[in-house]
N, C-alpha and C positions, 0 to 999 in steps of 0.2 A: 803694196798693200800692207797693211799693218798685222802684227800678229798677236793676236789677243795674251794674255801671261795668264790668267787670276780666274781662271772656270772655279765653276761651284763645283766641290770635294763632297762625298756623301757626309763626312763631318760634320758640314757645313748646310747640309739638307734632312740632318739627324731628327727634327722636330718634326719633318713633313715625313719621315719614309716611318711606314707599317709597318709591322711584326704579325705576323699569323700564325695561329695556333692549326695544324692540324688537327684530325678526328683520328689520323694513326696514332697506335701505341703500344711500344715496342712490350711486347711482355714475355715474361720467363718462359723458357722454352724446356718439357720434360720426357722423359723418358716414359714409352709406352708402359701400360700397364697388361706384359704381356706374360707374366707370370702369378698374378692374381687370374687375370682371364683363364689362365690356364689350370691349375694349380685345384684341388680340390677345394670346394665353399662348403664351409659348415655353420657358415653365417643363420640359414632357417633355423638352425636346431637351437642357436644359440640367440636368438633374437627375444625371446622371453625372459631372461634372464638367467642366472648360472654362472661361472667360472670354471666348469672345467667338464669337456667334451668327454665322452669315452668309447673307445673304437674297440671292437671284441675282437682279437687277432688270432686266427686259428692255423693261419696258414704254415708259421712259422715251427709247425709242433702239430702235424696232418697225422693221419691215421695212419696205419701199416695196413701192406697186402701178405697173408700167409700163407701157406700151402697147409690140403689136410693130405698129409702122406699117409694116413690108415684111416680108413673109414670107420668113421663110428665112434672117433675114440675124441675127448673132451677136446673145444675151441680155448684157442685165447685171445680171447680177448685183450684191447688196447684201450685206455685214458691219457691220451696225449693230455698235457697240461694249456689254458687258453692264456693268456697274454692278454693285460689290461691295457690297452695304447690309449692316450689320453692326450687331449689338447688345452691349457691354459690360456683363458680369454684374460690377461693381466695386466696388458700394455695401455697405456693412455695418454698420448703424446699431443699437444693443444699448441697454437701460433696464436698468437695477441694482439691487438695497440690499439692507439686511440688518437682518434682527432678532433683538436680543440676546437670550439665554436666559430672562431676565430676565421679556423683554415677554412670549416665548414662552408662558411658565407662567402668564401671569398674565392675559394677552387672553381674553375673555368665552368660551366652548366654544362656543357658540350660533352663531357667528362662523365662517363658513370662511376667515379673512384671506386664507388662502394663494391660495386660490382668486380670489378677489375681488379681487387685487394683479395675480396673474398675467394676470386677464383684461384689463385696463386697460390693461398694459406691453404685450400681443400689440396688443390694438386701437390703441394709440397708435403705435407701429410700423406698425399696416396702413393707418395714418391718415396716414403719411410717403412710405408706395408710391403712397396715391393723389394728393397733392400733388405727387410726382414726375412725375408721368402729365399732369398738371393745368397741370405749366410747362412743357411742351414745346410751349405756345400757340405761345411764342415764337420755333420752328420752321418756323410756316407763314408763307412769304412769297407762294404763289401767291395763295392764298387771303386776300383780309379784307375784310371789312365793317360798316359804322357806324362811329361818331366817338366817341370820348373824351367829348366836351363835349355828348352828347346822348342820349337816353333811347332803347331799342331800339323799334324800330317794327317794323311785317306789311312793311313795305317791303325792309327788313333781313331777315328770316325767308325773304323770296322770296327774297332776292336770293343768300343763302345757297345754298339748296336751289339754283337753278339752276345754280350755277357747282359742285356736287357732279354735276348730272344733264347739263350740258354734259360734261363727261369721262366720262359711262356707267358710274358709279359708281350700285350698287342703293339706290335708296332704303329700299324696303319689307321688310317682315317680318324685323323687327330686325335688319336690315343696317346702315342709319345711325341715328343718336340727335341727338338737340340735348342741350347740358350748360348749364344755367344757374344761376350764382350764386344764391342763398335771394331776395337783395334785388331783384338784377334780375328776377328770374320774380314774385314777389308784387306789388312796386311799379311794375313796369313791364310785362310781358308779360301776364298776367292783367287788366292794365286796357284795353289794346287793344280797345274796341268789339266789331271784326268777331267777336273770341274769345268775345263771351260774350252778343252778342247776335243772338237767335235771329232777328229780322227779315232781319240781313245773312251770315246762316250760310245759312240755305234748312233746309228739309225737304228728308229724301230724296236719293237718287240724281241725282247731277250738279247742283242748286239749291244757289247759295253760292256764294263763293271759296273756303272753308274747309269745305266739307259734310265731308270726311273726317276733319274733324280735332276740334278742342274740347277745351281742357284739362277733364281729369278721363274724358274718355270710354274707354269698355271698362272694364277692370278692370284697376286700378292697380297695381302693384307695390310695396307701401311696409315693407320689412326692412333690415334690418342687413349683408344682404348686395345688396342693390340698391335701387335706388328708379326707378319710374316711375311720374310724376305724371298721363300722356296723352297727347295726340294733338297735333302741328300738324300740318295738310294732311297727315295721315297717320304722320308721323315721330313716334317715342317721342320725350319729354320727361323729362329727369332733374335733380335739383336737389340742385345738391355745395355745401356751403361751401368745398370744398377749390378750385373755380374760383377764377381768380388774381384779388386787387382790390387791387392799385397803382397809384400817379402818377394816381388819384382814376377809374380805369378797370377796369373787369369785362372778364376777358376769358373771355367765353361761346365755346361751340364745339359747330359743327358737326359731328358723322365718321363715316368710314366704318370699320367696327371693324377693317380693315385700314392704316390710319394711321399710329397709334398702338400700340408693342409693347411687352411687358415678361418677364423672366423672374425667378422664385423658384427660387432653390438652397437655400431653407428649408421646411420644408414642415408647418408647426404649426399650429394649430388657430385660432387667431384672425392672420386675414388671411395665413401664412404666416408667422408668428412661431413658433420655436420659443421652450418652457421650462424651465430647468436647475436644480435648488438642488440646493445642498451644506452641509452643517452644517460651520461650518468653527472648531476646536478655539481655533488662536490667537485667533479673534473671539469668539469663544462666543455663536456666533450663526449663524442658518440665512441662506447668503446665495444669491439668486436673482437671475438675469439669462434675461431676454426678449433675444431677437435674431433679426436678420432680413437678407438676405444678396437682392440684387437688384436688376438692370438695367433702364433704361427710353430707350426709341429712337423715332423716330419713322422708321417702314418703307416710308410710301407717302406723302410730303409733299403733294404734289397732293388727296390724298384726305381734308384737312383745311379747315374754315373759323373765322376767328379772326371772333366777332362783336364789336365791341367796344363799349361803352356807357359811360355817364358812372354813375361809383357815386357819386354825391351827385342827381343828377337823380332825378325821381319824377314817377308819371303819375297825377292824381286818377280 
């Protein structure tokens, strides 16, 4: 029997074979917005207009307790001085472009571009509010703990927590949070022994150093508008890439959601981004711009802890 040489090649059937467009489409993927969610909003106060918030701080410069050692004889009186804490709404950062009539007419229908562009330019904007949030590490001088040049430890996490609970600052029921870097919390805080092993945890009420705590425990919070991962000794755990990683250092953080402020004079559907298009004649083209209008302060500086760790160290 003979054997055939010369089959048709797809080559060679290139006229007849399809091309299909899926309705998927891969899009930017970003970091929760778990420190706006968190973080104090002064957006209502500031939604009228304004530039510049002001917080009355008395805490800093409290009153005295005195003793009257002889009755009767003249008080004194105290005038602690108040503290003007103040927020600037200043920032105003906007994403752009335009497409010709051209691409208009001729982009797949299946496709809501417009949509799909717009969402990206709102998120990436909301993505710059929480980076803003995220650098005001750099603020906290009361507060720091761990080294650059070393991997975060339970030592560091105590140590943390006590200098929040030395100033009567609430711990519990999402008052404070821990914020940790992707890498630092995977490679390092999740390897931590005592976190994940059940011998040095304890069963039950009061058994453990950590009975209250344990990454992953309760029920997580993991959306696009927050993320918590679990528990240490009780405090939520969140994980930003937006936490700061320079000069080869993570700087993770403590807070108390009084800290930390921010206000939106935007008020748009992804993160506080508003969005605008205009068909505009001399381009001949639809052009749209994302924008977003917004202040970040830090209110209560005591009520912050900078933890900081080595972003190149790792814990097996």
């Amino acid at each position: 029997m003979a054997v055939t040489t010369d089959a048709f090649t797809n080559t060679d059937l290139a006229a007849f074979i399809k091309e299909v467009w899926t309705p998927l489409v891969n899009e930017k993927l970003f970091a929760a917005r778990s420190l706006a969610n968190f973080c104090t909003d002064l957006s209502p106060y500031m939604s009228s207009g304004g530039d510049i918030a002001h917080i009355p701080d008395v805490y800093a410069n409290a009153l005295t307790v005195s003793t009257q050692s002889t009755q009767g004889a003249e008080i004194t009186t105290a005038s602690p001085a108040q503290v003007d804490t103040t927020l600037t709404v200043g920032t105003h950062k906007y994403v752009a472009y335009l497409i010709g009539k051209l691409g208009m007419r001729q982009v797949a229908t299946q496709y809501d571009y417009g949509q799909i562009y717009a969402r990206q330019a709102g998120r990436l904007l909301g993505d710059a509010l929480e980076a803003a949030l995220a650098a005001l590490w750099s603020s906290l001088s009361t507060n720091s703990v761990g080294a650059t040049s070393a991997v975060v430890s339970d030592l560091n996490v105590r140590q943390a927590i006590s200098k929040l609970d030395a100033l009567f600052y609430p711990l519990y029921g999402g008052e404070t949070r821990f914020f940790f870097h992707p890498t630092a919390f995977w490679t390092q805080v999740v390897a931590i022994q005592k976190y994940y092993d059940q011998s040095m945890r304890g069963i039950g009420t009061g058994q453990g150093a950590s009975w209250t705590g344990g990454i992953g425990a309760g029920s997580p919070t993991l959306s696009e508008s927050d993320q918590v991962m679990g528990k240490l000794y009780g405090i939520d755990v969140s994980v930003s890439a937006n936490v700061v990683s320079a000069l080869q250092t993570y700087r993770n953080l403590l807070l108390h959601k009084s800290c930390f402020g921010f206000a939106l004079q935007t008020q748009g559907p992804y993160g506080g981004a508003e969005i605008a298009a205009d068909y505009l004649v001399q381009n001949i083209g639809m052009l749209t711009v994302a924008d977003i209008i917004y202040g970040t302060g830090v209110l209560r500086e005591p009520a912050g802890v900078a933890i900081n760790t080595s972003n190149t160290g790792t814990t097996a």
